[in-house]
Structures are given as structure tokens and as C-alpha cells.
N, C-alpha and C positions, 0 to 999 in steps of 0.2 A: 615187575608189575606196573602197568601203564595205569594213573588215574587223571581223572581233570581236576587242575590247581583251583580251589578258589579264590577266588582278589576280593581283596578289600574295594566297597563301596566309595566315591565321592558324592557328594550333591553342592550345589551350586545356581544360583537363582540366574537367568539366561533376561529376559524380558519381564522389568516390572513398571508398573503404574499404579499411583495411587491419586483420587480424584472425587469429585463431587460433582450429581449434576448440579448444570448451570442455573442463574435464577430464574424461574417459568412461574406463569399463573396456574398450570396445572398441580391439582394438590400432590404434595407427597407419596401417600399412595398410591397414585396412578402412576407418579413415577416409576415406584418397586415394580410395580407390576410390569411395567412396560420395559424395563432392566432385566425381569428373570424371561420373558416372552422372547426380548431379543436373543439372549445367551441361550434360548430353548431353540429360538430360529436357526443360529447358526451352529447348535451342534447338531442338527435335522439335516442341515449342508454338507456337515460333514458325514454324514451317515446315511448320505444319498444313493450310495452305490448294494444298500441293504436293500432286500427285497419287501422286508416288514422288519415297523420299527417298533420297539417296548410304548407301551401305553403310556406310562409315564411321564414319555415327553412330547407327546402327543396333543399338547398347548394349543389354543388361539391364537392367532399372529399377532404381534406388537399394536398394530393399527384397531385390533378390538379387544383393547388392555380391558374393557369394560366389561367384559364375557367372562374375566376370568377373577374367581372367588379365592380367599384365603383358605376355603375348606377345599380348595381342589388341590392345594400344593400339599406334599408330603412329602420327608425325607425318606432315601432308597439309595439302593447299591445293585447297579448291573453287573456282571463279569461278560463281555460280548466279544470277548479276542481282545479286548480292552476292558480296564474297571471306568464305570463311572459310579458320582458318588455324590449326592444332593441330601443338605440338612436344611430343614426350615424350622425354625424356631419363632413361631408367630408373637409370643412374649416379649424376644429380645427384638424382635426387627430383624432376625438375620437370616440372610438365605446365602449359603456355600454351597460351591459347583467343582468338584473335582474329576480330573480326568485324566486317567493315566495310562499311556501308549507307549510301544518300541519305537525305538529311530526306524524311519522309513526311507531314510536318505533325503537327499535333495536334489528337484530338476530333472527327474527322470527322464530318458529320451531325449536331453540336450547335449551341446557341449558344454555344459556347467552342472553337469548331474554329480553327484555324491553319493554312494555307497552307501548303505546304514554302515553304521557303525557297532561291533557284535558288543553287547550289555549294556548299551545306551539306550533311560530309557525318560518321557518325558513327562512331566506332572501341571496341568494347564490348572491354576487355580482360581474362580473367581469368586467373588464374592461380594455382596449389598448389606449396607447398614439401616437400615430407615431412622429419620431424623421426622424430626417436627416440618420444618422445611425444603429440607432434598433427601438424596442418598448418595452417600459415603461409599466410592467405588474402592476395591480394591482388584486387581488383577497382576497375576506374576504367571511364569512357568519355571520349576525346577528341573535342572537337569541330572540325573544322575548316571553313574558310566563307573567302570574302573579305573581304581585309581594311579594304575601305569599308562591310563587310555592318553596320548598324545593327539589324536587327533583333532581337528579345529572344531568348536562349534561356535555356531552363527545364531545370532539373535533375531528370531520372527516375532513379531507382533500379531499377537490372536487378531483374526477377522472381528470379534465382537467388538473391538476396540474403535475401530474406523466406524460399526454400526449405530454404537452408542452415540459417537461423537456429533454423528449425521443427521441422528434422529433427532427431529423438528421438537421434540415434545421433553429429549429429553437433555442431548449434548454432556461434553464434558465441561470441567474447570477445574485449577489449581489456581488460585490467585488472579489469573488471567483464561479466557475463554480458548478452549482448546478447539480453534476451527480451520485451521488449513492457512490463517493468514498470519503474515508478520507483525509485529509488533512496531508501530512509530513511533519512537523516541524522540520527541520533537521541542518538549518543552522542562523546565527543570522538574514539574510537578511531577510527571511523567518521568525523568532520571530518578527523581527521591521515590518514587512507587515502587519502580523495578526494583534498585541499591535494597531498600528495609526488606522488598519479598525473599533476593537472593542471599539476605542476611538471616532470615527466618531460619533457623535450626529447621523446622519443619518443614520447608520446600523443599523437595527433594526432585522438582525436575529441572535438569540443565537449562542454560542458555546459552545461544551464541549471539555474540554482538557482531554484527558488521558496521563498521564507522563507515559515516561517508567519507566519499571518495577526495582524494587531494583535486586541487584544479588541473587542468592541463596544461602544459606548456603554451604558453598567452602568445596572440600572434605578433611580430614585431616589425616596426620601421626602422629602416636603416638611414642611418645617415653618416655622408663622408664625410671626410674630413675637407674637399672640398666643399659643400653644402652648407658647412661650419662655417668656413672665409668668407662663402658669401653673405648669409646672415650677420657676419659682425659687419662686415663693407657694407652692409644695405641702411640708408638712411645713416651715414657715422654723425652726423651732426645732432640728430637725435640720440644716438645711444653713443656719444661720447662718454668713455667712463665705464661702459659695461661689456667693454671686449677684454679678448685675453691677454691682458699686458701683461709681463713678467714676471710684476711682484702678486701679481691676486692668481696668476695660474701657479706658482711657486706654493702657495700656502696650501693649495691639492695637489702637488707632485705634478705638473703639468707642464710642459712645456707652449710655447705660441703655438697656432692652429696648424702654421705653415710648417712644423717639428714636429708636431706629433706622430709619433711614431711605437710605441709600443704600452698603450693602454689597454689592458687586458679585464672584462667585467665579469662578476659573478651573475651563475644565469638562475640559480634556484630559491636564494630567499628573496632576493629584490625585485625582482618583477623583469630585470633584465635579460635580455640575450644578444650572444653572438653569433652571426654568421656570414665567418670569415673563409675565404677560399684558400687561402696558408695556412702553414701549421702554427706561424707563429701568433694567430690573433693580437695583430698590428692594427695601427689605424694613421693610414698614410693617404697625402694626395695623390688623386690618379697621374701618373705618365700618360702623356698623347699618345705613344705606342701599345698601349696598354691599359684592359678596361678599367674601369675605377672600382677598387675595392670598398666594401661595404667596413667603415669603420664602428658603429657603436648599435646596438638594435635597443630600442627602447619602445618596452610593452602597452598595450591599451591595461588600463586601470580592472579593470572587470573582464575576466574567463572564467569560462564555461569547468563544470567538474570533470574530474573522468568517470568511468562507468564505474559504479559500484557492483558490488557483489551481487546475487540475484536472490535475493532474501526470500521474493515471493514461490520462485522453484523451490526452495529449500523444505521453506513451512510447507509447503502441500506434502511435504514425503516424510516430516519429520514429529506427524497429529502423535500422541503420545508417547514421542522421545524426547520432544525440548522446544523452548519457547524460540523463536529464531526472531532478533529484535534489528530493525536500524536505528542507528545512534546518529542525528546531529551534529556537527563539529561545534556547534552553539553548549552541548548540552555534554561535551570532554570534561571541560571541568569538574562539572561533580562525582563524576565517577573517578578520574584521579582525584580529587579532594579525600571522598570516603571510602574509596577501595584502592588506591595507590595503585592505579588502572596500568598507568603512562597509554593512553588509550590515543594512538595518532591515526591521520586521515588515510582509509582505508583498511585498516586493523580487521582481521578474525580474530575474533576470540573466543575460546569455549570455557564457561565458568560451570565447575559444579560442586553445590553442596560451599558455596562463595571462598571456592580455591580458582584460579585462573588453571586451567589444567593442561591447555594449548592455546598458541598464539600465532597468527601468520601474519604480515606485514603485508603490504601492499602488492610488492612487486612478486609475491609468492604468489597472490591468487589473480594476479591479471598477467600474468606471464602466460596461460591458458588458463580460461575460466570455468570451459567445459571440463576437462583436466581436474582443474580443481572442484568445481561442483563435485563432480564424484568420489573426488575424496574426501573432503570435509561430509560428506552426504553417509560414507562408511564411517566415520569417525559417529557421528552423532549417532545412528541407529546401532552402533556396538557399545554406546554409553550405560545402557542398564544396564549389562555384564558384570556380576558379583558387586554393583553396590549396592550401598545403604540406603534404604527405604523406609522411612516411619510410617507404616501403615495405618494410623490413626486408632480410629475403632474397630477396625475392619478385623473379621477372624478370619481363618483359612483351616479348612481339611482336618484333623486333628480336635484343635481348639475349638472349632464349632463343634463339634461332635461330643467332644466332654463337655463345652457347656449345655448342649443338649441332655447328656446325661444327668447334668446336677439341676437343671430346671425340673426332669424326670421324678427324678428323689423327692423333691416337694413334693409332687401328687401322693397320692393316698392309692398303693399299689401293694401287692400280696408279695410275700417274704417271698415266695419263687423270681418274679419278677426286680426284685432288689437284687438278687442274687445273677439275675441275665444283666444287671445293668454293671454290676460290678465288675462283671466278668469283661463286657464291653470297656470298660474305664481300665481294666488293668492292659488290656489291649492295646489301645490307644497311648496310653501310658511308654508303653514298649514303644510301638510307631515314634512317639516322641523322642524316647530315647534313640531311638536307629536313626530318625534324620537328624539329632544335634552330635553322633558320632561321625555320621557322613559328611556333615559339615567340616566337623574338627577333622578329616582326611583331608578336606580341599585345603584347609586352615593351613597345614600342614604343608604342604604341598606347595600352597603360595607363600609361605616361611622361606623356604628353599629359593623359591623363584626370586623372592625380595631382595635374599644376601647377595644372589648371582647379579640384580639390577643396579644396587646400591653401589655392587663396587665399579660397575660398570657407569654409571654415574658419577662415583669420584673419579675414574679417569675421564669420562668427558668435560665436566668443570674443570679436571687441569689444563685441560687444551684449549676451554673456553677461555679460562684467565686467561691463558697468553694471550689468544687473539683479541681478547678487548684490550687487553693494553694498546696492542698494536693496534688497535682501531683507534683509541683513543690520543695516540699519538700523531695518527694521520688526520684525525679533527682539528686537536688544534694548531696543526700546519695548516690547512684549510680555512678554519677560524680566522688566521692570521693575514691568509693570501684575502679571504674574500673580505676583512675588514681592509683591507689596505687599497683595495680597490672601491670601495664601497663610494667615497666620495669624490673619487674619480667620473662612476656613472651616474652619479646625482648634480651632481657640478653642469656635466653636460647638458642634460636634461633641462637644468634649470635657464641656464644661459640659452638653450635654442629657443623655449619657451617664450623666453623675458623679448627674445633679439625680437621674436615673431609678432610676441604684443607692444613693445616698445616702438615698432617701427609705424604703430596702428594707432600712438598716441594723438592725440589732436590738437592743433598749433592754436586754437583762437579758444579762449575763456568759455565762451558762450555754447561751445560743444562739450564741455568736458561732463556736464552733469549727464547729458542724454547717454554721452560714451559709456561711463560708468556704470548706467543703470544697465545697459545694450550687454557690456561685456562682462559685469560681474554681479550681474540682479542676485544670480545667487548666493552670495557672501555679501551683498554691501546695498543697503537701501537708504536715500538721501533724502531729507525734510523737506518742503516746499519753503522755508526759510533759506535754509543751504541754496537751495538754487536760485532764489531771491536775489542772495550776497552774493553771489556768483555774477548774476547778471549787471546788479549796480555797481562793480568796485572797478572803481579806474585807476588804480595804485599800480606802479610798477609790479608785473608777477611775471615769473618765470613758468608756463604751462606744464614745460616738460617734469619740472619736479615737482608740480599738482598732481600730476597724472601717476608719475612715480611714486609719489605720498599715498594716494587712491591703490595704488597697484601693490603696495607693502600693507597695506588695511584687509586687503582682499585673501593676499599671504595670514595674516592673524586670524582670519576668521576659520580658514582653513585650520589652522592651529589649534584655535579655541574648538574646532568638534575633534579632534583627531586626526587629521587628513594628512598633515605633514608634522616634522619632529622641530624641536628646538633648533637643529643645527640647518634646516631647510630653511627653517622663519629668519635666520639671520642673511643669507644673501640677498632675501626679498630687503633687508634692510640697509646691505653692507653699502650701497651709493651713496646715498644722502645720510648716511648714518641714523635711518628712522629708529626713533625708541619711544614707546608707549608709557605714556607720565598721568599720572593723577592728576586733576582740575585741587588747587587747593581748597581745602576744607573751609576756610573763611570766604571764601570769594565766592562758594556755592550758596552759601547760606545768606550771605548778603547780597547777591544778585543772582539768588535761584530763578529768577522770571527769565534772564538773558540767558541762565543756561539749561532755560527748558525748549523742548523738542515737541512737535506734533508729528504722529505716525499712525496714520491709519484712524484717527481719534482716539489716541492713546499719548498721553504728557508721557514724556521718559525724561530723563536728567544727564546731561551731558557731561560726566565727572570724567572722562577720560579725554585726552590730545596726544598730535606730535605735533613735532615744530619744525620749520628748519628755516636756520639766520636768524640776525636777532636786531637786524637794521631792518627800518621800515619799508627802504628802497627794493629789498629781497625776502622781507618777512612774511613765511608761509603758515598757517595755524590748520588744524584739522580739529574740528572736538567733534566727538562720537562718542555713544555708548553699546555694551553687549547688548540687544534686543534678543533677551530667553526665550521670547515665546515664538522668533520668526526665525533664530538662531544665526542673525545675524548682523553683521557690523551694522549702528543707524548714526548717517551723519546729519550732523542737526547745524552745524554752523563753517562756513568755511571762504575765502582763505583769510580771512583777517585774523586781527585778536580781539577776543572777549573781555571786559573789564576783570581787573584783578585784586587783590588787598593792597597788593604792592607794585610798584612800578613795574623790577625789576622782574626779567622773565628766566 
């Protein structure tokens, strides 16, 4: 004898949201009103193809929330080929919207249509809190199906959802305004908001972070290694002393200009690049038969970002699945600081419930962006899928319905009617029980699925382990190659620089203040005193190591913001051996008038100098102090000596 098996039920929550409107001058209850009117609009949408619709839902449109009274709302149960199923509970503030339908399939008439699926069936629940101030959304749909059913389901976002959000009077919000745009992370205030919200136990809707973008690969000049010879040849009598002689190219692994031959640059943390037409990234003089190869590329200070992700497509498609935020690279740190991010430029990430849950790097989502849009785009709309939702105050289906019953109880009703309500609560009661057993099938179910993932997870981390080893070993080969060359390409750099301003220095006293202000106003501003002494001293003085003196001040000031490292500041030194000495303590305080400065109408105090030589015939003095507020070098007296405690200098 042939019978039909029954299967055990699953259920399974498919699309949830939970939310508040946003803040509006409109009162509270016009909000509700205009919350139950829209969810009456859009189940009228969907019940368009009915010739005649039940009275009940039969509403004034959203836009004349004003027409419509607490005493027209009532709780009711249709059976229409579907149940629907509305409780208002004017006491508590609540009004629940249940709706329950068979799979219909999906995309009918396309190439992406879907079959129903045979005992799959779907439960849209909505529901309104009224508060003093807003209302308290809650919306989900459950899915139920048998629990051998393999089939896929896909997570839709009810229409009322988009409606809500739209509506001028009424919008959503969880922490942040649910309206189609991305979030600018742009400041730390702004990191610390988002970090506490995604730490909130209570937020429960995701985020993806897109970091800004890394820079681009910065455009480069090349220069040979003959362009190198000429610059030191060009003016040598000037820049005696700052070409590549054997012992100073020796202390960078360098050989003379005319040997150079295989210095090889790192082109991703430094700002440098190569582009060499051999394999072997050499840097040799041209042969006359032969064009001349490009030996060293050295970057402009400032490029352009690459294209970051497109946060703005995203948010338009993603109103009640997830907050879609750009991050910054200013604003990386505090997110590794309190969520141990390692959040780099370019970074996806999708956090939920303040787990990192997936991660893409850079070269994942700009490898194709459209590509990837639409899959990070299915990632996020499949995020509500069986998780956890704290639905606040919000009740749903059921639970309004019993507490409809026990507000019922209070009134003052005949023993027959105690007896209909009881009967109702034992009901209910049941309903309760069926969906927390269909649960515990899905429960069940994803038990299975977990062990099968977990183990499939520890073999993926063993495979991981190895290969970070193995990555980790090609770093610090890497590490090793690109420090080794590091002061190779900074060496260079420095030296074409120095050749190019060295040879621009000025031979007669009487230019050198104008020079200075011309070439380095940015780092270096001079007293009208300084240029005073400048102009009366007829002392023997050597210009070129004035100028040099000026041109390693200019180096410190660079220093003093950040611009260059300790190991830069000293080649700006290594000729005349400049080093930056404190004005003595006695000698400021007893001739604090000689070692004050006028700047702008502002006394500053000249406690720092160099020097170089300590005979009169070649004795050079600089005093200068940091100017904080202009940021930078102020020379107040130069080139003589200022009186001292003691002779001796």
C-alpha cells in the first residue's frame, strides 16, 4: 500500500531588520499611523491582481496618515489562498502584521526563474512599537520547508522596507540613518562612533568597511648614470667634496659613478622606481653604439590614490542589509587599536555582530571591480540568513497575539468569553511550540553542517600555516634585499639634489641672504639683523660653506617636521661636519639682548648654532632658533661669533 511520507518541518529566519524611525518633528503617532498605512499600501500592491480586496485593508494612503483613527484599526485573520493576520493592541502601542504564503518561485519568464519549491512556505512578519518619540520597527520573514529540503533559498527584502526608509515623514535608523548613502569615516570622532556602535551587543546590523585606496605607483625621472658624472663634473670647484669618491661611496656599497654597475632599488615602500630595459636592473653608462640606459627612477613626493571601491553603488542596494562605511587611512589606527582591524589601504571588510566575518585586500576587489561589486553585493544581501537579531520591544505573530489575550483578561468579560480566550492562548501556546521545534530541526541540521565545516577548516588552516610560513620567509628575504638597497636609493637622491643646489650656490656674501630666503623660505626665515652682519663683515669667509651651513639648517628643518629621517639629516651634514650645539646657558642670560632676534614683531631667543673652524681667518657661526609658530628654522645672527662666558668655543 502506497501512502504520502510526512517530513518533519524546518523554519529559519531568511530577511531580518530591526530599526527605529528616524528623528522628525512629526509626533509619534503620526508616525504609527503612517508605518501601519504604508505596510497596508504595500500589501494592496501585492493583492493587485484581486478583483476585490477585504475591507480591512482598505486604509487611507500614507500621505493622509490624518484621516486615519485608532478606532478604525482592528485586529483580523483572512484565509485568501494565503492567511493574513493583524493585531493592534492600542494599550501597548502594538500593531503586528502577519502574512503567510507558498513559495511562488523566482523570476518567472526569465533565464533566472526558480521553480517553487514543493512545502516551502513563507511567513513576512511586521511589526510597530510606539514610543514617546518614534517607533520601534521590527521586520523579518520566516522560512519554513522540509527538513530533507536542499534546495537554495535566497533572501528578499519586503518592499515595505525600501517604503519606510523613503518616506519623508518617516525613514529608518539603527544608530545611523538608513538612507542609500555611505558612511564617511573621516575623522577619529567619527572611528570612535562607528567601533562603540559595532561593539553594542544590540546592533545587529552589519558593516562593510572599504579603506581608502593605496596610492598609485608615483610617476618617475630617470636618471643615468651618465647625468650622474655630469652633475658631479658641473661646477667641481664648488662642490669639491661632494662627489663620489671611494671612501664616502664605500660607506653605501657604491662604487664611483663611472662603475656603477649593478644597483638595484626597491620600488613599493620608498617612493622609488625602476625602469630598466634588462633583466638585470643595472645602472651603467651609455655606449655611443648603444642608447643609454635609464639607471635609477626617483619619485615626485605626492601621488595620486587608486580607485577605491564604490561604497556609493553599494549603499543604494544594501538600505536594510548593512551600513556600507569609507575608512580614511588617517582614521586605520583606531580601528586596529580597538578592534585589532590590521585594516590596510584598500581593505573589504565585512564585520557583523563585531566579528570580522570576511576580508578582501586590495588586489582582490580591483582586479575587476564590477566582478567584484557583485559579489560582495551577494555577500551582504545574504547576511541576514539565520542570524541573530535582538528585536528589542518589538513582538511578532504569536507573542502579540497572547499578549492581546492577557490585556483581554483584564477587562471585565462573561465566563463564556474567558473561555474563547483561553482556548485562543492554548492555541497560540501550540503555534509556539511548533515554531521553537522547527527551529530546533534547522538547529539540528546546522549541527551536522558545522562538524562537516569545522573539519573542513582545520584542514584549511593546515594548509594556511604552511603557506604563511612560506610567506613569511619570502618577507624577510625581501625585508633584507629592500633594506640593503634602501640607502643605495636615498644616497642618490640626495647627492643629485645637493649637486643641483650646490652648483646654484652664490660666490659673493651680499647674495647669500636673498639666496636663502629665494630657495628655502620654506624651512628657513632670516632677521633683518642676520642680513645686516651679512652685509658689514669684511672678515675672511669662505661663501660656499655659508651656503652649505644654510643648506644643512634647511635639511633640520625638514627633520624637525617629519620630512626626512635621522640618517638623511646626516649627509646634509657629512661635508663640513655640521652639528646642531646649544648657545650656553650663561652666555644667554648675560647677553640675552645680543642673542635676541626680531621676526615679524616677535623677540625669539637664539639658544641654538653650528660652527665650522675655530680660527678667525675661516670662522663660520650660525645661531638660529625652532620658530613653532612659522615651523621654521629663524636665523637671527650670522656669520660671526656672538659674545660668550668663556673664550673658548
Amino acid at each position: 500500500m502506497l501512502t504520502t511520507q510526512l517530513r518533519q518541518i524546518k523554519s529559519y529566519p531568511t530577511y531580518q531588520l530591526h530599526a527605529y524611525t528616524r528623528s522628525s518633528s512629526s509626533a509619534a503617532e503620526d508616525m504609527f499611523r503612517i508605518c501601519i498605512l504604508e505596510t497596508m499600501k504595500w500589501l494592496r500592491s501585492r493583492l493587485s491582481r484581486f478583483d476585490t480586496l477585504p475591507e480591512q485593508i482598505m486604509l487611507p494612503e500614507p500621505e493622509n496618515y490624518d484621516l486615519l483613527s485608532f478606532d478604525m484599526l482592528q485586529s483580523f485573520s483572512l484565509s485568501i489562498g494565503f492567511n493574513i493576520s493583524v493585531v493592534f493592541i492600542e494599550s501597548r502601542g502594538v500593531w503586528s502584521f502577519e502574512l503567510t504564503e507558498t513559495d511562488m518561485g523566482e523570476n518567472p519568464g526569465t533565464d533566472r526563474e526558480r521553480p517553487p519549491v514543493n512545502g516551502r512556505t513563507f511567513r513576512t512578519e511586521i511589526s510597530f512599537m510606539l514610543h514617546n518619540d518614534c517607533v520601534e520597527i521590527g521586520i523579518r520573514t520566516i522560512c519554513s520547508e522540509p527538513s530533507d529540503t536542499t534546495a537554495p533559498c535566497k533572501v528578499f527584502r519586503p518592499a515595505i522596507v525600501k517604503m519606510l526608509a523613503q518616506n519623508p515623514m518617516i525613514g529608518l535608523r539603527n544608530e545611523y540613518e538608513m538612507n542609500g548613502q555611505p558612511l564617511d569615516i573621516t575623522t577619529r570622532s567619527e572611528a570612535n562612533r562607528l567601533i562603540d556602535a559595532v561593539q553594542d551587543p544590540k546592533f545587529n546590523i552589519p558593516v562593510v568597511i572599504a579603506a581608502e585606496a593605496p596610492y598609485e605607483a608615483e610617476e618617475c625621472h630617470e636618471i643615468s648614470a651618465a647625468d650622474v658624472k655630469a652633475l658631479l663634473s658641473k661646477h667641481m670647484a664648488a662642490l669639491k667634496g661632494y662627489g663620489f669618491d671611494d671612501i664616502q661611496l664605500s660607506l653605501y656599497g657604491l662604487r664611483p659613478a663611472d662603475e656603477l654597475s649593478s644597483v638595484r632599488v626597491d620600488i613599493s615602500h620608498l617612493g622609488f622606481e625602476t625602469k630598466l630595459a634588462n633583466k638585470d636592473h643595472t645602472i651603467s653608462e651609455a655606449k655611443p653604439q648603444m642608447p643609454e640606459k635609464p639607471a635609477v627612477s626617483i619619485t615626485d613626493e605626492k601621488a595620486d590614490r587608486l580607485r577605491t571601491f564604490d561604497c556609493q553603488r553599494l549603499a543604494r542596494k544594501s538600505v536594510g542589509y548593512a551600513f556600507i562605511c569609507f575608512v580614511k587611512e588617517d582614521c586605520f589606527g583606531i580601528f586596529n587599536n580597538r578592534m585589532d582591524m590590521k585594516l590596510q589601504c584598500g581593505d573589504v571588510i565585512i564585520i557583523d555582530h563585531n566579528t570580522v566575518i570576511e576580508r578582501f585586500p586590495y588586489s582582490v576587489s580591483s582586479a575587476d571591480f564590477d566582478e567584484f561589486y557583485c559579489r560582495i553585493k551577494e555577500k551582504v544581501l545574504s547576511l541576514p540568513m539565520r542570524n541573530t537579531v535582538d528585536f528589542g520591544n518589538v513582538v511578532f505573530g504569536s507573542d502579540a497575539r497572547l499578549l492581546e489575550i492577557k490585556e483581554k483578561k483584564k477587562q471585565n468579560i462573561t465566563i463564556e468569553e474567558k473561555c474563547d480566550l483561553l482556548s485562543q492562548e492554548n492555541r497560540e501556546l501550540k503555534n509556539k511550540i511548533r515554531d521553537l521545534e522547527q527551529k530546533s530541526a534547522a538547529g539540528n541540521q546546522t549541527s551536522d553542517e558545522l562538524r562537516q565545516y569545522r573539519k573542513l577548516l582545520r584542514e584549511s588552516e593546515e594548509n594556511a600555516a604552511q603557506l604563511s610560513a612560506s610567506l613569511n620567509e619570502l618577507e624577510m628575504r625581501y625585508r633584507k634585499i629592500s633594506d640593503a638597497f634602501y640607502n643605495s636609493a636615498s644616497v642618490i637622491k640626495f647627492y643629485k639634489d645637493k649637486a643641483e643646489a650646490a652648483a646654484e650656490f652664490p660666490t659673493e656674501i651680499s647674495a647669500v641672504a636673498e639666496w636663502a630666503e629665494r630657495e628655502y623660505g620654506e624651512y628657513i626665515e632670516i632677521s633683518t639683523r642676520a642680513k645686516s652682519e651679512l652685509k658689514k663683515y669684511s672678515g675672511s669667509l669662505d661663501v660656499s660653506t655659508l651656503c652649505d651651513g644654510i643648506y644643512f639648517l634647511s635639511g633640520y628643518a625638514k627633520f624637525k617636521t617629519g620630512r626626512i629621517d635621522k640618517q638623511l639629516l646626516d649627509l646634509y651634514a657629512e661635508h663640513s661636519g655640521w652639528e646642531v650645539q646649544n648657545c650656553g646657558k650663561e652666555a644667554l642670560k648675560i647677553y640675552k639682548s645680543d642673542y635676541t632676534m626680531n621676526i615679524d614683531g616677535r623677540k625669539l631667543l637664539m639658544d641654538q648654532h653650528i660652527k665650522y673652524g675655530i680660527k678667525s681667518q675661516v670662522l663660520i657661526r650660525v645661531y638660529f632658533t625652532w620658530d613653532d609658530e612659522a615651523k621654521k628654522i629663524a636665523i637671527g645672527y650670522m656669520p660671526g661669533h656672538l659674545p660668550t662666558v668663556r673664550n673658548s668655543t
